[in-house]
N, C-alpha and C positions, 0 to 999 in steps of 0.2 A: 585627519586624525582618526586611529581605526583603535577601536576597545575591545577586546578577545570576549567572542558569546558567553553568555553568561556572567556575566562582569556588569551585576545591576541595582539599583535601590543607590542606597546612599553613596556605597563605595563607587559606586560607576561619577556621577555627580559629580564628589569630590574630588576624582580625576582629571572632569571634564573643566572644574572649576580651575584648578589647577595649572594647569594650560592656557588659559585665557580662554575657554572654547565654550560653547552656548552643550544643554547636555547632549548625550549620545545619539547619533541617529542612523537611523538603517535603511536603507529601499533593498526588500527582499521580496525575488521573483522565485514563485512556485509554479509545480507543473508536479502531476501524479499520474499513477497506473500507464505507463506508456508502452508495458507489455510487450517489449520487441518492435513496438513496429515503427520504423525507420519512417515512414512518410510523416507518423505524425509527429516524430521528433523532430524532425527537419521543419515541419511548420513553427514549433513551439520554437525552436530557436531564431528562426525568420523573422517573428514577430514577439522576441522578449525585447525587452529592458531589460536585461541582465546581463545576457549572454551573445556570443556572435562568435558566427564560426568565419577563424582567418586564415586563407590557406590550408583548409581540410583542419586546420586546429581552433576545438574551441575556449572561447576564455571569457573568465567572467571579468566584467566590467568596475574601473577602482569605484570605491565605495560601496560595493553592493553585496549582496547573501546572494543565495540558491539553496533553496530546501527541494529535494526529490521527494515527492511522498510515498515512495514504494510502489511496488509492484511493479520491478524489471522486467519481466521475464514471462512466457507464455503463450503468447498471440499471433505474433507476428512473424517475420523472418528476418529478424536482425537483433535474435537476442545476446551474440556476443556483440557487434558492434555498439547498442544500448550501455552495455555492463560496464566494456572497455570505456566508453568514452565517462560513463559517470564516477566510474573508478576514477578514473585519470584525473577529472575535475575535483574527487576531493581532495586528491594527494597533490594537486596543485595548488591548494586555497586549504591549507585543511580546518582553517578557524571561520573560513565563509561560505563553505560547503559543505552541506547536512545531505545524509541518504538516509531516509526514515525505511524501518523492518518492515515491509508487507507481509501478506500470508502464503502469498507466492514466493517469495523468495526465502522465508524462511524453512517450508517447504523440501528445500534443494540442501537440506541438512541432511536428509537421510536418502540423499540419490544414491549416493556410491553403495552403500550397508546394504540397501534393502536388492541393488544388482547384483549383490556376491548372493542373496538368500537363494537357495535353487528350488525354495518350497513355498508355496503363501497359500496360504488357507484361505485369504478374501480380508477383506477391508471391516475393519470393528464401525466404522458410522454410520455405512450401509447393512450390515446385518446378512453380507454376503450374498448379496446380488436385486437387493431394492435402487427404486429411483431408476433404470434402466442402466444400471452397473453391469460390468460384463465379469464373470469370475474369470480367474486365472483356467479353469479347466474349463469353460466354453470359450476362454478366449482360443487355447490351444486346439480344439475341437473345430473350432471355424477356420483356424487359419492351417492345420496340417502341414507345421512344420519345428516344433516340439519346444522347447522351451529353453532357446538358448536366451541369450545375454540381450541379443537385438532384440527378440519377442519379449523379451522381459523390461528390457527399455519401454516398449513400444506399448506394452498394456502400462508400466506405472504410468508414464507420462497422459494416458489417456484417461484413466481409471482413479487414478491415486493423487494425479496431480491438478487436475482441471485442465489440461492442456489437449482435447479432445478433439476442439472445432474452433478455430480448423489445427488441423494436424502437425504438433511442436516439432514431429519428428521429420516429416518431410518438408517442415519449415529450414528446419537445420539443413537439411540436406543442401534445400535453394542457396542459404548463404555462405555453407563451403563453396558450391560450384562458385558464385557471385565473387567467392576472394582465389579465385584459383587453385582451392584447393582439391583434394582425394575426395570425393564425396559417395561412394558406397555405403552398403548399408553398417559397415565397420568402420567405416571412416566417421559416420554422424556416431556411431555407437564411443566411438575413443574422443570425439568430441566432447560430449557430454560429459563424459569419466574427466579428461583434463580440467574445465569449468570449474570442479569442484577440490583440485590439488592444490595445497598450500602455494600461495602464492599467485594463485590464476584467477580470475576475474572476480567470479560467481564468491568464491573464498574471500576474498577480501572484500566483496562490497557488503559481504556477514558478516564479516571482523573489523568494519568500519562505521555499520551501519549503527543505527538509533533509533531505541522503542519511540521516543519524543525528544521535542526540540522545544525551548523557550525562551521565547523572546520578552523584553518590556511587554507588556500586555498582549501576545501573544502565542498560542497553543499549536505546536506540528506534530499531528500524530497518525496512522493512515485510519484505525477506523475510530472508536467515539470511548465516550467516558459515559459512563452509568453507575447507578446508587451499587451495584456489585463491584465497582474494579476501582472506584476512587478512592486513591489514595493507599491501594493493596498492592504488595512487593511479592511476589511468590518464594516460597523459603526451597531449600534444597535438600527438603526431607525426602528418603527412599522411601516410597510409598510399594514397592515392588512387594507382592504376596498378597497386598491389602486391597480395601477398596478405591479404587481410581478415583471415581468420583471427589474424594473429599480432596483431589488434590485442589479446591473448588476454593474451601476452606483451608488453605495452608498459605499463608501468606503474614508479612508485619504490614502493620497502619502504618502510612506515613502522614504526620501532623499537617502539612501544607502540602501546596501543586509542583513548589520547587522544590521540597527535600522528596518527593516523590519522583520526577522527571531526575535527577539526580541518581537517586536509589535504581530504580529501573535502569538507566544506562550502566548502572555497574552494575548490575544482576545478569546484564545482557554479556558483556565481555565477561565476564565469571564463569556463567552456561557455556560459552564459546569455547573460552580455555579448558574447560571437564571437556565438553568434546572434542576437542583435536587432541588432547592427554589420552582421554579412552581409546581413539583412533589408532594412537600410536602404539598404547600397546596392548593391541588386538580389537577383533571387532568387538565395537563399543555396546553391544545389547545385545550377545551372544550369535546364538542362529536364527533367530526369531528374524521375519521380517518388522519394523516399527509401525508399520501401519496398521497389521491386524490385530494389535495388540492397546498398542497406546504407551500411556506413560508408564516406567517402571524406574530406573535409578537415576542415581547424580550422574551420569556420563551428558550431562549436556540436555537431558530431555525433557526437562522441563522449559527452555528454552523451543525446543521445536514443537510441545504440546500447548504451549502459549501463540501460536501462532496457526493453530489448526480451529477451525469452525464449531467441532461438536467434540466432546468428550468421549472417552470408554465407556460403557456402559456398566454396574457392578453385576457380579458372576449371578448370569442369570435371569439378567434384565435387559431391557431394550433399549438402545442408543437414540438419546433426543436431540436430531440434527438443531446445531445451530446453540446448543445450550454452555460454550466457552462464554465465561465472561473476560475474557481477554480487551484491550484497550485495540487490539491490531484488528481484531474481527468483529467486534460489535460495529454497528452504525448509530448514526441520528435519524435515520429514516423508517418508520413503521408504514410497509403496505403502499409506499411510492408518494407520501406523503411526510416531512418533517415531526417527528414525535416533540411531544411536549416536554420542555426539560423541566427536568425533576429540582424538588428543594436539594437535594442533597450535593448535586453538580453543579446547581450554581453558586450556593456556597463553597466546593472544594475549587472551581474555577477563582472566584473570587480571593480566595485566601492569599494567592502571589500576582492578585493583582489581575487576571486574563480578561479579558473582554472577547478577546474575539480565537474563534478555534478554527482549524484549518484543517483538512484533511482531504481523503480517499476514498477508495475501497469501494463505496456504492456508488452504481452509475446508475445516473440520471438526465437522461435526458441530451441535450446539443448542449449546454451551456451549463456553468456551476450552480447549485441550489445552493440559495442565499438565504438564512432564517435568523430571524433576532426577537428575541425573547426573553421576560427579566434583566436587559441592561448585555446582554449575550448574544453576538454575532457566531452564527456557526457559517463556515463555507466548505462545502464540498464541493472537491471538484475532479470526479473522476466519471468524464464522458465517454468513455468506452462503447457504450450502447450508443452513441450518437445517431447512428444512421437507422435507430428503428423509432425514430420517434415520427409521432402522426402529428400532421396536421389538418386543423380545419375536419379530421375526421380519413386525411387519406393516407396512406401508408407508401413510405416515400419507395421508389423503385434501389434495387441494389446494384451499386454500382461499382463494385470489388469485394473483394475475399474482406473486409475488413468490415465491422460493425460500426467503424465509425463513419465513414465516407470518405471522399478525396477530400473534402473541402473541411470537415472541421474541426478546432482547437482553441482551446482554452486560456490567453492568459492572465494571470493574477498578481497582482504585484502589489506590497504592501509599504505603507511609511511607517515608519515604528520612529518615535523618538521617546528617550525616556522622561516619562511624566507626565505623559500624553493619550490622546486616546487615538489607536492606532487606526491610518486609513485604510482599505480596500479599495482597489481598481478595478475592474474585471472588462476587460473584452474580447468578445468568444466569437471567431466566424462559425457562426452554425451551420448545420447541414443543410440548408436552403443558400448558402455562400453570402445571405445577410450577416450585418455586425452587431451583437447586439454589446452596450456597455453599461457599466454600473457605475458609482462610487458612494462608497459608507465612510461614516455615515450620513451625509448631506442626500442622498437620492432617496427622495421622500417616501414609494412607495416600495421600492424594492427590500426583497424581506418580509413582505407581510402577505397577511392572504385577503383573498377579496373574492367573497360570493364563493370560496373553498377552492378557490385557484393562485396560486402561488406566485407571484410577480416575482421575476427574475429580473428584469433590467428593463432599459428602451432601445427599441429597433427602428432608428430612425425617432419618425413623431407619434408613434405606439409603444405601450409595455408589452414586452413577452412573458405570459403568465402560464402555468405550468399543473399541470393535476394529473398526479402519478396510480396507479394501481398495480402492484409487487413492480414487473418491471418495464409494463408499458405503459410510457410517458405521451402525454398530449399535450400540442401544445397549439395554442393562437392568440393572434396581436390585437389587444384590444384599445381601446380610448380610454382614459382611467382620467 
């Protein structure tokens, strides 16, 4: 017996009682930030409980969810096969399959717009060539071969998009040849363009996707909730002429975590529809390229300015990387360490009931960072960085284009029943090809810290504990 998401509290109950059936319950497997890269999706499916691939098709298993946590796309070389295949698994399942918004993928809103611009002044977050940014006129100066469409691909992608290192564009290239296809520098260039046409991958996993997901007592969202973004809806004021900044302050309260998770998914298809309306008729933000500028009307851009890192800066002043309070791009992590949660997010968590949050976005380390706190389980689990973590003090050798390593992935699986307090599974081969696993909340020490070192799980008959600085993680097995 299967209850459509969101279908919870009493009414769900009284369904269940109804039925003769004990209440609602779920085992939902997640996985995040998987960036293109095929090896580690293929791991993550090898080893879910969810999912399994039959016949080159995969499928999720009766009874179960799939939450994605964002961040499709960037890394690796297999960012249409990623797209497609998670497209495909919503619109197969679409009541048990969630694709949460990243900042990467919401990002891929203004691919097409900013390739028709034939002119860019430089990027508003950088200040036009800070942080080792390359401007659009020394990108042309080094490369001497002027500023068509492919050089204009090939700086956004690296410059505008984080997709630098390794290389999105001659990632694409590998996975044309890989499906037999044209793969010239026009071929990966008409790639990209398609991706983003009604109806094509990248398109619909934006017009499908979701700021948050909420389950019985728990929170899917890719980055974090802070005393600035709980419970704030962003309004679809034109702030165009004015100061950027206060689009900071423009937003309605929302009284609780579910009429907020609520409100934001319709704000999110709202924004979507202004932009593919302004799309249609004519380009949506004139001739401006969206980047060096920032946010300006309702064609959708508050939508793609909620998904960016740092704000416009107001005329005159200097952009403070990192200063979006956005739910997609904040973290729970200060300085490679779990931040303390605030009274304000454990009461707005609390209001519809959440104990435990889940999420992306900051990598950490080989294995999810587990933290509980005031009655509040956070899991992150976006190992991206896997293959630069130290041990013991020695920094492991590289063993592929990839940051995370051949061997390791993440997975997490959760029991949710209504009225209950939801379990956590976690077992992650880490980049040493050890297992390490968890379970919340019965695993006594995992979640906490000891001596300023962060126990993640048991590796074997030791914890693997964990002590971050920004983004390099150390880790070793100790006797606890």
């Amino acid at each position: 017996f299967f209850v459509p998401l969101f279908v919870m509290g009493a009414f769900a109950s009284s369904i269940a009682a109804a039925v003769g059936r004990s209440p609602c319950r779920w085992r939902i497997g997640y996985v995040t930030d998987i960036e293109g890269d095929r090896h580690f999706w293929r791991r993550y499916i090898e080893r879910s409980q969810v999912l399994e691939r039959i016949n080159g098709k995969i499928t999720l298993l009766p009874n179960c969810s799939f939450v994605f946590g964002g961040d499709s796309v960037d890394k690796g070389d297999a960012d249409l096969q990623v797209v497609e295949e998670l497209v495909e698994l919503k619109k197969t399942y679409p009541d048990r399959v969630h694709l949460i918004l990243g900042n990467r993928d919401l990002g891929k809103l203004r691919l097409l717009h900013e390739l028709d611009c034939e002119e860019h002044p430089g990027i508003y977050w950088t200040f036009f060539g800070g942080d080792a940014e390359v401007t659009p006129q020394q990108f042309q100066k080094s490369r001497g071969k002027g500023w068509t469409r492919v050089e204009r691909l090939k700086w956004i992608l690296a410059q505008t998009m984080g997709a630098r290192t390794p290389d999105a564009f001659e990632n694409r290239r590998q996975e044309l040849e890989r499906r037999g296809q044209g793969f010239t520098d026009e071929d990966v260039l008409a790639s990209f363009e398609d991706m983003m046409k009604p109806g094509a991958p990248m398109y619909e996993y934006l017009r499908l996707g979701e700021v948050a997901v909420l389950y019985p007592g728990v929170l899917f969202l890719h980055g974090a909730i802070t005393p600035e973004n709980a419970g704030r809806v962003p309004t679809q004021t034109d702030k165009r002429g004015g100061d950027p900044t206060s689009w900071r302050d423009s937003y309605t309260l929302q009284p609780n975590l579910k009429s907020w998770v609520a409100s934001m998914n319709k704000w999110h298809a709202q924004e979507f529809g202004n932009l593919i309306k302004g799309t249609e008729e004519g380009a949506p933000w004139g001739d401006r390229p969206w980047s060096s500028v920032g946010y300006g009307g309702p064609k959708g851009e508050g939508l793609l300015q909620y998904g960016m890192g740092s704000l416009p800066a107001a005329p005159g002043g200097v952009p403070v990387l990192g200063n979006n309070p956005s739910v997609v791009v904040k973290t729970w992590v200060d300085n490679g360490m779990p931040r303390d949660l605030e009274d304000e997010v454990v009461t707005f968590l609390r209001s519809s009931g959440v104990s435990t949050v889940v999420c992306g976005h900051m990598p950490h380390g080989d294995a999810p960072l587990v933290w509980r706190q005031h009655g509040i389980t956070i899991v992150t689990a976006d190992t991206s960085y896997s293959n630069d973590v130290i041990y013991d003090g020695v920094e492991r050798e590289k063993k592929d284009a990839s940051n995370r390593g051949p061997d390791a992935v993440p997975v997490v699986v959760l029991e949710v029943e209504e009225g209950k307090q939801p379990t956590v599974e976690v077992e992650a081969v880490l980049s040493t090809g050890e297992t390490l696993k968890a379970s919340l909340p019965s695993c006594e020490h995992t979640g906490t810290l000891k001596d300023g070192w962060l126990v993640k799980g048991k590796v074997g008959d030791k914890w693997l504990v964990s002590h971050g600085v920004g983004f390099t993680i150390t880790n070793r097995l100790a006797a606890l």
